[in-house]
LONUKE-533942 format. One record per residue (C-alpha): residue in three letters; x, y, z. Coordinates in steps of 0.001 Angstrom, whole numbers, plus 500000, padded with zeros to 6 digits. Each point is the difference from the previous one (the first is absolute). Layout:
# residues N
ALAXYZ ...
This chain:
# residues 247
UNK416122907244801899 UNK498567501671496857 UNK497810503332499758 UNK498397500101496611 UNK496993502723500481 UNK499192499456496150 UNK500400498446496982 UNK499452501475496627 UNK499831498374496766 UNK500800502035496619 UNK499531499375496582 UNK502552497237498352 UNK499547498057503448 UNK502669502527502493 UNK499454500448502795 UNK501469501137503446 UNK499682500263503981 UNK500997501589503049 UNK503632499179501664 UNK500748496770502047 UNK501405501293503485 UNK502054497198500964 UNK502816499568497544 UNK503247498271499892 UNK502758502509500669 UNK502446498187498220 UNK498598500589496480 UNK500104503864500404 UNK504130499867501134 UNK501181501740496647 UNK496817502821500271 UNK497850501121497511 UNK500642500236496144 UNK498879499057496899 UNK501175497444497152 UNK498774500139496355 UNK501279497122498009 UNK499276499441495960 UNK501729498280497361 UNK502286502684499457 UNK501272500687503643 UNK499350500838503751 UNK499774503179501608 UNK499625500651503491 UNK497795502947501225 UNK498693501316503185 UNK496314500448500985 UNK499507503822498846 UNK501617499106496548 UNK498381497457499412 UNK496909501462500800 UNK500923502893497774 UNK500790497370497402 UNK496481498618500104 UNK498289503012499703 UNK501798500818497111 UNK499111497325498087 UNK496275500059501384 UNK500043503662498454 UNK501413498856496938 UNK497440497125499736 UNK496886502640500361 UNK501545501875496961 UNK500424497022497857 UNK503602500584499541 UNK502327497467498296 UNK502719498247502441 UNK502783502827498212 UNK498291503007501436 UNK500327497802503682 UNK503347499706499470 UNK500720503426499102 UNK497928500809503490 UNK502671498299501706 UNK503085500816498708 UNK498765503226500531 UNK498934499951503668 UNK503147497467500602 UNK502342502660499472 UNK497833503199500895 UNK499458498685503636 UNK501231496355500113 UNK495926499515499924 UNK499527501435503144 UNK497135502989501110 UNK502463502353500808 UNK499241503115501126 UNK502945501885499022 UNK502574500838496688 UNK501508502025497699 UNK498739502964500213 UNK496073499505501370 UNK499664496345498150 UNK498018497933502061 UNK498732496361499644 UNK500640496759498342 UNK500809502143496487 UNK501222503410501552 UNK497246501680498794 UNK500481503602500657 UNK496908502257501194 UNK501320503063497695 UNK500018498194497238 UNK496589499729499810 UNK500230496340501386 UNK497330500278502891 UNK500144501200503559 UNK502361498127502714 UNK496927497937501435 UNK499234498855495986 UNK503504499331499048 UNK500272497898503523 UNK497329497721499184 UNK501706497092497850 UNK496262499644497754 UNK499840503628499353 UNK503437500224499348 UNK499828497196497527 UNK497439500945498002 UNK501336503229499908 UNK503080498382498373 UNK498451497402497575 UNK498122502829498569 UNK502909502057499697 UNK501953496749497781 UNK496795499766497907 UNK500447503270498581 UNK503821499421499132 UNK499232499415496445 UNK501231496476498849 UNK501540498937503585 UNK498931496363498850 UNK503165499737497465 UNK502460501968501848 UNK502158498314503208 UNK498854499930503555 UNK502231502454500568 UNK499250502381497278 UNK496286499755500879 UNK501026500185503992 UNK502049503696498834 UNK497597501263497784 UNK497571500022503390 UNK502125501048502564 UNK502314502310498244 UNK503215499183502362 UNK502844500967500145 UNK501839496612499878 UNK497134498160497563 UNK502516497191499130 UNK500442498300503510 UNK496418498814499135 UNK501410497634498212 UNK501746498005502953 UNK496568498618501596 UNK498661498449496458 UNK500714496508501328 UNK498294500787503334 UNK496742501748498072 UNK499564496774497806 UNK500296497905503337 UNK497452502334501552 UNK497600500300497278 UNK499673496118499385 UNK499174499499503639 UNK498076503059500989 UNK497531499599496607 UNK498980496461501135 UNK502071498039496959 UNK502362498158502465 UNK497004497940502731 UNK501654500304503272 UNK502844502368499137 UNK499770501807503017 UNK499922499625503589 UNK500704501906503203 UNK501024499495503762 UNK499685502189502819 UNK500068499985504146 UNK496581499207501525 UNK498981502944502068 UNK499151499339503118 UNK496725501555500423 UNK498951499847496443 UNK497014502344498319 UNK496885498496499303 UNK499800498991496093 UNK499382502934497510 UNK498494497654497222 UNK497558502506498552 UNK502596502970500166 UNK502213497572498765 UNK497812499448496981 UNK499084503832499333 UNK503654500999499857 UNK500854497107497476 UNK496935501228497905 UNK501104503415500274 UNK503346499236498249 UNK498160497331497219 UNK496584499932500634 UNK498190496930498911 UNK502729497163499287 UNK499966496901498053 UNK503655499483500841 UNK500155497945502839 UNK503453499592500580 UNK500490503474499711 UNK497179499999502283 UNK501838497448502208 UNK503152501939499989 UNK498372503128501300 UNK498602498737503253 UNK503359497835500636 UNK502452503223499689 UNK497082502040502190 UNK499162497517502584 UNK501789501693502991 UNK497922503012498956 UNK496983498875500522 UNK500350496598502536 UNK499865498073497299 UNK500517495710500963 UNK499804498201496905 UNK499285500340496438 UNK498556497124498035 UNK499932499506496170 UNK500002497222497465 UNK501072497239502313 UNK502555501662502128 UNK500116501793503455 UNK502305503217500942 UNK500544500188503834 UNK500784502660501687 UNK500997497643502733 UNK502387498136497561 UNK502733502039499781 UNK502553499862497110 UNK498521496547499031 UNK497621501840497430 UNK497271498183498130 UNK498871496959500738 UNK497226497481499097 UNK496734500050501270 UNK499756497014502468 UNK496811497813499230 UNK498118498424503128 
């Protein structure tokens, strides 16, 4: 049996639905997580980071910002708070960076929203005069200001992974799994929508596009998303992208 209470269709042909109830339990057995997958490696995330992941790089796409100033994103939040919204830290850091509130960051509530939060740091790296030529983790230092700035450099092979998925470069590069619930929320498509808009606003990117709704589909009862040919399930489990069926 399948509830779908709407479809929606986007621009670049995506598009999504509500859950399917009846599932089989089998595909769920190893839980929820994500896996991105480009030529230059794998990583495995879970849901919150790779939401986080997304809305970095739907931030970074609303600024215009080349795939280095991504990267430097992540390495940063990697280490800061293995790119999680954590509400806790040295000191009073919060969130994905460790923003802290005295330091003229924002308030708690700001710093704990991963858009503000990201914006707030992508306009801090634009004023680091020249952060284009130096490393990721000179650029990543020159932000933050830690303590330890060279352990940035350990997550450069994870931050090119991310940023060649989570941009749109790789198609298909990401997908998700996650437990059905059993008495699932009706679909959130349109508050779906506003929140992706209020990290990029309007997108030509459509696998970025793509990407978001995949890593946020639990969020918002979320079924399938739909673009260029192939489906994402929610009810497919680790299998990942797949093509569309014709018929």
């Amino acid at each position: 049996m399948t509830i779908v209470a709407i479809v929606v269709v986007l621009a670049g042909a995506i598009f999504f639905a509500g859950y399917q109830l009846m599932k089989k339990a089998d595909t769920f057995v190893l839980g929820e997580g994500c896996t991105i997958t480009v030529p230059a490696g794998t990583l495995d995330l879970d849901l919150e980071q790779s939401q986080v992941a997304a809305t970095i790089a739907a931030v970074a796409a609303r600024r215009k910002l080349p795939k280095q100033a991504l990267e430097i994103a992540y390495i940063t939040a990697i280490q800061e708070s293995k790119m999680t919204n954590i509400s806790f830290g040295d000191r009073d850091s919060v969130g994905i960076f460790q923003q802290r509130p005295s330091q003229g960051w924002g308030t708690v509530k700001q710093i704990m929203d991963p858009v503000y939060s990201t914006r707030r740091f992508f306009a801090a790296l634009e004023k680091v005069d020249g952060y284009l030529d130096m490393s990721l983790h000179d650029a990543a230092q020159a932000v933050q200001r830690s303590a330890d700035g060279g352990a940035y450099a350990d997550h450069r092979r994870s931050a090119e992974i991310l940023a060649t998925a989570f941009r749109g470069d790789q198609p298909r590069a990401v997908h998700c799994w996650y437990p059905p619930k059993e008495s699932p929320p009706p679909p959130q498509d349109a508050a779906a929508k506003k929140e992706f808009n209020r990290a990029r606003g309007a997108s030509r990117e459509d696998w970025l596009k793509a990407t978001w709704f995949v890593t946020h589909a639990p969020v918002y009862g979320l079924r399938q998303v739909v673009h260029d040919g192939y489906v994402w399930s929610a009810s497919a489990g680790q299998d990942g992208w797949q093509p569309v069926k014709e018929g």
